[in-house]
ZAKEKE-464722 format. One record per residue (C-alpha): residue in three letters; x, z, y. Coordinates in Angstrom, 2 decimals. Example, Ala and Ser with C-alpha at 12.3 -4.5 7.8 and 13.67 -1.06 7.14 Angstrom:
<r><residuo>ALA</residuo><east>12.30</east><up>7.80</up><north>-4.50</north></r>
<r><residuo>SER</residuo><east>13.67</east><up>7.14</up><north>-1.06</north></r>
END
This chain:
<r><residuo>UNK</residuo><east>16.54</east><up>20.13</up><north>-7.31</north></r>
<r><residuo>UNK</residuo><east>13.43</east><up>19.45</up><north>-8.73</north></r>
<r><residuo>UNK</residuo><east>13.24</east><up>15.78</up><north>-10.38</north></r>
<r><residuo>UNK</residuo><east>11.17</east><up>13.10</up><north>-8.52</north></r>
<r><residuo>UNK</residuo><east>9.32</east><up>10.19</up><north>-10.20</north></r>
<r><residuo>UNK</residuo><east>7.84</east><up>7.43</up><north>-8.13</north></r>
<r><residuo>UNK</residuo><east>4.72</east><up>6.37</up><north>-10.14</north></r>
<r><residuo>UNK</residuo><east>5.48</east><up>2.47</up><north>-8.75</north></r>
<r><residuo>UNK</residuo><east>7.51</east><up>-0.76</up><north>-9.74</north></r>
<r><residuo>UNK</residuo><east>6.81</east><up>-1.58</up><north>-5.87</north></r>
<r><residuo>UNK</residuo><east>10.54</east><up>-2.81</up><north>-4.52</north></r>
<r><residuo>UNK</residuo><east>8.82</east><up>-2.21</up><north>-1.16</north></r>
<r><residuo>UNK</residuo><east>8.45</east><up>1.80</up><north>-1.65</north></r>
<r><residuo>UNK</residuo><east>11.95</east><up>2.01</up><north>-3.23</north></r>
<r><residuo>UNK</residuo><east>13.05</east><up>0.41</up><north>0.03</north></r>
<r><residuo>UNK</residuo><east>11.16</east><up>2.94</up><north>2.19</north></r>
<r><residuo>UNK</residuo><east>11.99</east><up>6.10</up><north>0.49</north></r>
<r><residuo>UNK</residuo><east>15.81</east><up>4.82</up><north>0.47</north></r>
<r><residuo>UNK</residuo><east>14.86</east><up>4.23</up><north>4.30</north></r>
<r><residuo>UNK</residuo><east>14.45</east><up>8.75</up><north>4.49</north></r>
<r><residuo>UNK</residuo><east>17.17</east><up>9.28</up><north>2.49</north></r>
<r><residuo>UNK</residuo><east>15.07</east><up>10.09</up><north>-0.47</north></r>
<r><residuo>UNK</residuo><east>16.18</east><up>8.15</up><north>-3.96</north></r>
<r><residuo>UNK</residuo><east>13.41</east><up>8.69</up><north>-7.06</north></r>
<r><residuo>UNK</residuo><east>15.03</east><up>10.00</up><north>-10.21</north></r>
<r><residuo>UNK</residuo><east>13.12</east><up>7.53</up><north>-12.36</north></r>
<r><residuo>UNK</residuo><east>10.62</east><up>4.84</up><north>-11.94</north></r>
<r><residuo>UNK</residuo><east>7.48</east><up>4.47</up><north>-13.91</north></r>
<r><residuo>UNK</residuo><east>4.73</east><up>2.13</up><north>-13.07</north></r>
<r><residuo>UNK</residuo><east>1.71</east><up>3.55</up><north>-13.34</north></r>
<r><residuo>UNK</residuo><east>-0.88</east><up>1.36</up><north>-15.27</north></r>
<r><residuo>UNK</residuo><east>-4.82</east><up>2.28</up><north>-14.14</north></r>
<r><residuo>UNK</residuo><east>-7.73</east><up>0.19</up><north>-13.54</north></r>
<r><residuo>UNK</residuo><east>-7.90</east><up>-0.90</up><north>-9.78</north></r>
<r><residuo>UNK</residuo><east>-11.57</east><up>-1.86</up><north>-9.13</north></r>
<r><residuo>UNK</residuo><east>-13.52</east><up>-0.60</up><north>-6.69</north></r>
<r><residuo>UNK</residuo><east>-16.47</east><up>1.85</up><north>-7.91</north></r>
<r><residuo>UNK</residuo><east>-20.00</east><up>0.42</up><north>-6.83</north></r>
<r><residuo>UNK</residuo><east>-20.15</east><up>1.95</up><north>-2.82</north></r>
<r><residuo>UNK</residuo><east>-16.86</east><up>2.79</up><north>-2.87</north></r>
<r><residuo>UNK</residuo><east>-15.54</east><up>2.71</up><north>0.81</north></r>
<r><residuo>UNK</residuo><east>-11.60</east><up>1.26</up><north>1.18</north></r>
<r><residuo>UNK</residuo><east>-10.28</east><up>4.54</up><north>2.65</north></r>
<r><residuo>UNK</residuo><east>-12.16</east><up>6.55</up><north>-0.61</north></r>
<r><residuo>UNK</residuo><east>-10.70</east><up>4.05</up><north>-2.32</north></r>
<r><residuo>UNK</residuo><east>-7.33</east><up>4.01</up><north>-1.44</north></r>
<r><residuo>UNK</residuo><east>-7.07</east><up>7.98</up><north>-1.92</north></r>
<r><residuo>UNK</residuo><east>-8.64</east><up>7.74</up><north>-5.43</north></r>
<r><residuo>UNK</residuo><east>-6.26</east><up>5.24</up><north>-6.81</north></r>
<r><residuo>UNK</residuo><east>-3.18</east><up>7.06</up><north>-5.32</north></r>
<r><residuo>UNK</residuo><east>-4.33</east><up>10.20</up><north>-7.26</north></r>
<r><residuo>UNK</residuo><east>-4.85</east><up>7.83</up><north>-10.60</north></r>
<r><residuo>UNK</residuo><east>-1.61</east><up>6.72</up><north>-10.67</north></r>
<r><residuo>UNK</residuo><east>-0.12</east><up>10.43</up><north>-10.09</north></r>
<r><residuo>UNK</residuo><east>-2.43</east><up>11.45</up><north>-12.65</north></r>
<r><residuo>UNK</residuo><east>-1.17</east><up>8.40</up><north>-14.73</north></r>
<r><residuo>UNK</residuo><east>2.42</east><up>8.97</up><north>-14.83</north></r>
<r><residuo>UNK</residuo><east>3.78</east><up>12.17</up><north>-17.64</north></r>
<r><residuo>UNK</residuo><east>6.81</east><up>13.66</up><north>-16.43</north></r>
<r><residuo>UNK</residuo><east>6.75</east><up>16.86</up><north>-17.48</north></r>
<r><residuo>UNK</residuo><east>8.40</east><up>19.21</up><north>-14.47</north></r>
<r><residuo>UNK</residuo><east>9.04</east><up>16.51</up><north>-11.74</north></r>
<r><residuo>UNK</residuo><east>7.16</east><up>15.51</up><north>-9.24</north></r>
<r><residuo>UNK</residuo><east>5.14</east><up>12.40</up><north>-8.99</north></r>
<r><residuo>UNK</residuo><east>4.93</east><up>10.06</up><north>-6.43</north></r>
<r><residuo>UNK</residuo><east>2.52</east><up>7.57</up><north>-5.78</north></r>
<r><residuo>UNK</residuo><east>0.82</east><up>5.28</up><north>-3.39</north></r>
<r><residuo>UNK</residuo><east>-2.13</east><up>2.92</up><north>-2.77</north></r>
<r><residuo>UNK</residuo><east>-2.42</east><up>0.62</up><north>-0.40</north></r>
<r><residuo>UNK</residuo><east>-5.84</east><up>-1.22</up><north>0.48</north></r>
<r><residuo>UNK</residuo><east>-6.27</east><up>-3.63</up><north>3.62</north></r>
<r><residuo>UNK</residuo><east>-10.24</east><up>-3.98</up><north>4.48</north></r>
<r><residuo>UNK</residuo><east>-12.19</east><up>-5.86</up><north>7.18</north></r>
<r><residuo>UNK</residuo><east>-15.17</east><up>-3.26</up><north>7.39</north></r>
<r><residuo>UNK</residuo><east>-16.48</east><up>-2.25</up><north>4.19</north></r>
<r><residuo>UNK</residuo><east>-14.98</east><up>-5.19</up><north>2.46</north></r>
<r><residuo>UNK</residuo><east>-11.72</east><up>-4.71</up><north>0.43</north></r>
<r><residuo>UNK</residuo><east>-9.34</east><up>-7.77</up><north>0.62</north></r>
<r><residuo>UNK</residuo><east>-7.64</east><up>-8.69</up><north>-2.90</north></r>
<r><residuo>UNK</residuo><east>-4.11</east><up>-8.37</up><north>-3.61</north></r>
<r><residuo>UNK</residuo><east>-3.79</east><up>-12.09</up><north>-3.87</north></r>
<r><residuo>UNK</residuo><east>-3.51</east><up>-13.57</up><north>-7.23</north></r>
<r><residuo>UNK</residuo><east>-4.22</east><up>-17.32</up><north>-6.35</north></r>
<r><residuo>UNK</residuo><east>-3.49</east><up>-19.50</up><north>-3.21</north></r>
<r><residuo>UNK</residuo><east>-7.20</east><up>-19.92</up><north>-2.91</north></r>
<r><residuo>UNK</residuo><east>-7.18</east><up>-16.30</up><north>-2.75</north></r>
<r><residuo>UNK</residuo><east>-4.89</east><up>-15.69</up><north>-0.20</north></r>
<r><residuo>UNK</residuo><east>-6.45</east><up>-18.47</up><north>1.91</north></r>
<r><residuo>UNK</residuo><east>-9.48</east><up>-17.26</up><north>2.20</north></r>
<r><residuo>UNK</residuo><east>-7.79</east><up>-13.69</up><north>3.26</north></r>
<r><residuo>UNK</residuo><east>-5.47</east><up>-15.20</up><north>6.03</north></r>
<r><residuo>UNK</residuo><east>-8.95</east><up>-17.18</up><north>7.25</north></r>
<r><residuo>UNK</residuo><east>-10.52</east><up>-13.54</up><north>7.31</north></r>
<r><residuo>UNK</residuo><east>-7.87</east><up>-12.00</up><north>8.85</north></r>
<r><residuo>UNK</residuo><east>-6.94</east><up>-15.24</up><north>11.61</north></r>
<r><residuo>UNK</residuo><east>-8.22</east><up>-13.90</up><north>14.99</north></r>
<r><residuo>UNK</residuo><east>-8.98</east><up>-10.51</up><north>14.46</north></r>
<r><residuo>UNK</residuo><east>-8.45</east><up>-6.76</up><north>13.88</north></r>
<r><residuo>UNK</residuo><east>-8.84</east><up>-5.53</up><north>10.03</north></r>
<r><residuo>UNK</residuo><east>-8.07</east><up>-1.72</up><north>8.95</north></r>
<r><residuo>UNK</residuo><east>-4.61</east><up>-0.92</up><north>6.06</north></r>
<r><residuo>UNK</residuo><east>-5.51</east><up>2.13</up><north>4.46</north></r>
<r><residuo>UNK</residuo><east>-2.74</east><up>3.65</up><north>2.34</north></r>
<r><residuo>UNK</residuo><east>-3.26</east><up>6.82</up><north>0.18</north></r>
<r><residuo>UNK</residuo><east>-0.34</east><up>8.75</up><north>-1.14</north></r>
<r><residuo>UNK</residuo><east>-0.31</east><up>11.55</up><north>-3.78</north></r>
<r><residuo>UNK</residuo><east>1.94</east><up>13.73</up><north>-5.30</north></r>
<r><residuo>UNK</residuo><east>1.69</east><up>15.42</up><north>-8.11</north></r>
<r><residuo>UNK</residuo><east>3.54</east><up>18.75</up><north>-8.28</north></r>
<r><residuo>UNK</residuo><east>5.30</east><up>20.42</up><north>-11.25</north></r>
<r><residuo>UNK</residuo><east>2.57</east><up>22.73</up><north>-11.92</north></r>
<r><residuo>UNK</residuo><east>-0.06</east><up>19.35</up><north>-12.05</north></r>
<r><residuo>UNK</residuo><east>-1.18</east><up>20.32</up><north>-8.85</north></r>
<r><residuo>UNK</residuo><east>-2.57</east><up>17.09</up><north>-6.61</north></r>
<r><residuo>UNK</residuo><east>-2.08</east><up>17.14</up><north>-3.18</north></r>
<r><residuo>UNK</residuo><east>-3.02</east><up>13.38</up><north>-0.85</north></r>
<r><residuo>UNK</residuo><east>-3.03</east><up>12.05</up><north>2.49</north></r>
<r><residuo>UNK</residuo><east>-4.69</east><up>9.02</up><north>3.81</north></r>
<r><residuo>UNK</residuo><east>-2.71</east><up>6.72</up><north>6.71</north></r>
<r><residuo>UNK</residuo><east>-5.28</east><up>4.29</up><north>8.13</north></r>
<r><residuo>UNK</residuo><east>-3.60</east><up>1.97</up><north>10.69</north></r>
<r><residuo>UNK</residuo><east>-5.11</east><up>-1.05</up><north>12.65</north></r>
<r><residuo>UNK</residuo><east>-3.35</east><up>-4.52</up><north>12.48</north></r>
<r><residuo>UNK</residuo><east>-4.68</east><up>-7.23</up><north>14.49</north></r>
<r><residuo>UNK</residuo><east>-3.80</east><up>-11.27</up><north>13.55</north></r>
<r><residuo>UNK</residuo><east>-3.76</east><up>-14.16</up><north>15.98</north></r>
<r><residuo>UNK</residuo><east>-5.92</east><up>-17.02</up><north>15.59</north></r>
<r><residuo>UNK</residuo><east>-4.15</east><up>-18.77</up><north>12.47</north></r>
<r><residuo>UNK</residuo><east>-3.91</east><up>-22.87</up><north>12.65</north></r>
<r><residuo>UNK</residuo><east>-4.20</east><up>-24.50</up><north>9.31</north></r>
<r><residuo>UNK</residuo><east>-0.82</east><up>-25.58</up><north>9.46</north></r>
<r><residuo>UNK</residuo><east>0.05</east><up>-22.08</up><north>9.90</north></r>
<r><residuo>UNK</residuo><east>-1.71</east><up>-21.04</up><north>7.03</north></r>
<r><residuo>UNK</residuo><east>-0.93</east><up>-23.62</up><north>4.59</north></r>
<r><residuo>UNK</residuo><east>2.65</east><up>-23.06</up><north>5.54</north></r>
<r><residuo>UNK</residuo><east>2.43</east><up>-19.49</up><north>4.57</north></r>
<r><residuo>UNK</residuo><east>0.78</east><up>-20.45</up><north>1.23</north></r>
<r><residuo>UNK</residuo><east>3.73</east><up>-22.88</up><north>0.14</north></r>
<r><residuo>UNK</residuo><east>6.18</east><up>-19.31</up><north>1.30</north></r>
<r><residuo>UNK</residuo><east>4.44</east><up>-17.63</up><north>-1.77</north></r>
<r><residuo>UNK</residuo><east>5.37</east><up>-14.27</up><north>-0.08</north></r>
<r><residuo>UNK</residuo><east>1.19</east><up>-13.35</up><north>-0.44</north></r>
<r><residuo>UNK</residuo><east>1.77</east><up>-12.74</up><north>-4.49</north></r>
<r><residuo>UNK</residuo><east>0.36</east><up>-9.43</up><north>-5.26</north></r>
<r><residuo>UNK</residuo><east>0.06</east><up>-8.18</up><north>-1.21</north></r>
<r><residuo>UNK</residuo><east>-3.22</east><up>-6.46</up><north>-0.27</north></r>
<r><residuo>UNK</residuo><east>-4.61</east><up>-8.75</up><north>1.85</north></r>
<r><residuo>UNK</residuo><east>-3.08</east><up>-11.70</up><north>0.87</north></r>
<r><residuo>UNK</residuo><east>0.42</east><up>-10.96</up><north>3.20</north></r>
<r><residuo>UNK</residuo><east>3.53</east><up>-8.56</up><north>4.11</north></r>
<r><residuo>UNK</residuo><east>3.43</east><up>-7.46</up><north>7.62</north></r>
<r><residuo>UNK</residuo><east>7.31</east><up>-7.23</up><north>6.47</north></r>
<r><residuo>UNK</residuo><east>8.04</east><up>-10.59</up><north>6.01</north></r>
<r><residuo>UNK</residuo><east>7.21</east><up>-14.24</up><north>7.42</north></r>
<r><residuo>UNK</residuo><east>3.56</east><up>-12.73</up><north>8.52</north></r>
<r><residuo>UNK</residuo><east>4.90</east><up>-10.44</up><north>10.82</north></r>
<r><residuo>UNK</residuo><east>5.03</east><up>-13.62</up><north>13.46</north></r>
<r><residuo>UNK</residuo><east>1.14</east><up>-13.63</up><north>13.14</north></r>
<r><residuo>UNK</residuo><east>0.93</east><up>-9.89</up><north>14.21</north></r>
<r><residuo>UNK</residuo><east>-0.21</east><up>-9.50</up><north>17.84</north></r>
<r><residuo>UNK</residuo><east>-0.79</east><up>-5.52</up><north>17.20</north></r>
<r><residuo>UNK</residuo><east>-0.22</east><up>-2.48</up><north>14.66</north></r>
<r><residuo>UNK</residuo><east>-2.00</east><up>1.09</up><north>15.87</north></r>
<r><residuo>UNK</residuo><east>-1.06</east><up>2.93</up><north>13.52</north></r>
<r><residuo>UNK</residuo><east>2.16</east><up>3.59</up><north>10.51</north></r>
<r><residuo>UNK</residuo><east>4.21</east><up>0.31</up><north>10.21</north></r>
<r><residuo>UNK</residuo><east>6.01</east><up>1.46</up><north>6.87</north></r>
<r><residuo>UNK</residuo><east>1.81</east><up>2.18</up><north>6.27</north></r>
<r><residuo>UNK</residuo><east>1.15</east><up>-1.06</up><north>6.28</north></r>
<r><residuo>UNK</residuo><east>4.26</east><up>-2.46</up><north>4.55</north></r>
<r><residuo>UNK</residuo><east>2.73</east><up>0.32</up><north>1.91</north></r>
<r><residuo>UNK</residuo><east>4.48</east><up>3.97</up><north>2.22</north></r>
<r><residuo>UNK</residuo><east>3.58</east><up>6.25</up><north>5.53</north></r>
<r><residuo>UNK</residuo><east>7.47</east><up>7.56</up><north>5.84</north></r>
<r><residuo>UNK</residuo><east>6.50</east><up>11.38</up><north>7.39</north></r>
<r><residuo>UNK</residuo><east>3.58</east><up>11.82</up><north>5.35</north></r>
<r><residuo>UNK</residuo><east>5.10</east><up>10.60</up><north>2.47</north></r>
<r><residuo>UNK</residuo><east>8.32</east><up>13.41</up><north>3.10</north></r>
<r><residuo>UNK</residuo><east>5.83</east><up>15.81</up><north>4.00</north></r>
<r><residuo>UNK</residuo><east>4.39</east><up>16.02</up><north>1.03</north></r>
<r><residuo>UNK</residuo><east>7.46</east><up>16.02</up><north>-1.07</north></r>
<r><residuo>UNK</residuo><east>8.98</east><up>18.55</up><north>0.86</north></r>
<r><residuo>UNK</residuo><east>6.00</east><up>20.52</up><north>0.27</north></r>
<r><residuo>UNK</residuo><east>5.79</east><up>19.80</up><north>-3.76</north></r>
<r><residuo>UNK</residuo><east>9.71</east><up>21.32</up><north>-4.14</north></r>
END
């Protein structure tokens, strides 16, 4: 069997690929610059960082996973929140409304081939109180999410609707992400 590498220290896409059945060979975080290109749209955006991180990783004659996950309200990309202020202001964005989780996923095959896909699911949030929010803040459980939450955890009470790839939004599409393995052996 061919080796596989997932090109992410994300405990979240160990989880889902254990999910399938599927258990990486060896871990390597990929390290790239996340920032959005002048015009960039989230779904471009998504795709082009999955592919960086494939690109990123060097294991000669495995196969390399990797993922991106970007949640936007239009055009605008939500931050993976670093600060409370910053996940704040996302859960006031989100609170009452529908917002688009784009995830891109690319492998990169033995030969250095790239092959991606792009999941875009719709998750819609009830109308948040303040309480609400503030009690989500002091859970700390918005470190490091796109968008300032996990649709996996203690936010999943304020989801009224996903159309779309749950494991998507938690940040792996499960059949696309198989698909494309199964295709890179």
């Amino acid at each position: 069997m061919t080796r596989l590498v997932l090109a992410s220290a994300s405990p979240r896409r160990l989880a889902l690929l254990a999910q399938i059945g599927i258990t990486p060979d060896e871990v390597i975080a990929a390290d790239i610059d996340e920032t959005p290109l002048k015009d960039e749209t989230p779904r471009y955006l998504a795709v082009r960082l999955a592919r960086q991180k494939a690109e990123a990783v060097k294991a000669v004659g495995a196969i390399v996973l990797a993922a991106d996950t970007v949640v936007a309200v239009g055009r605008r990309v939500l931050p993976k929140a670093e600060s409370e202020a910053e996940a704040r202001a996302c859960l006031r964005l989100l609170s009452g409304r529908s917002h688009r989780v784009y995830t891109g996923v690319a492998v990169k095959t033995p030969s250095g081939e790239l092959r991606d896909r792009l999941v875009e699911s719709r998750v819609a949030f009830k109308v948040l109180g303040a309480s609400e929010v503030e009690a989500y803040i002091a859970s700390g459980e918005w470190y490091g999410k796109a968008g300032g939450y996990a649709a996996q955890g203690l936010a999943g009470r304020y989801i009224t609707s996903i159309v779309g790839s749950y494991s998507s939004v938690i940040g792996l599409p499960l059949y696309e992400t198989a698909n494309l393995i199964e295709s890179a052996r």
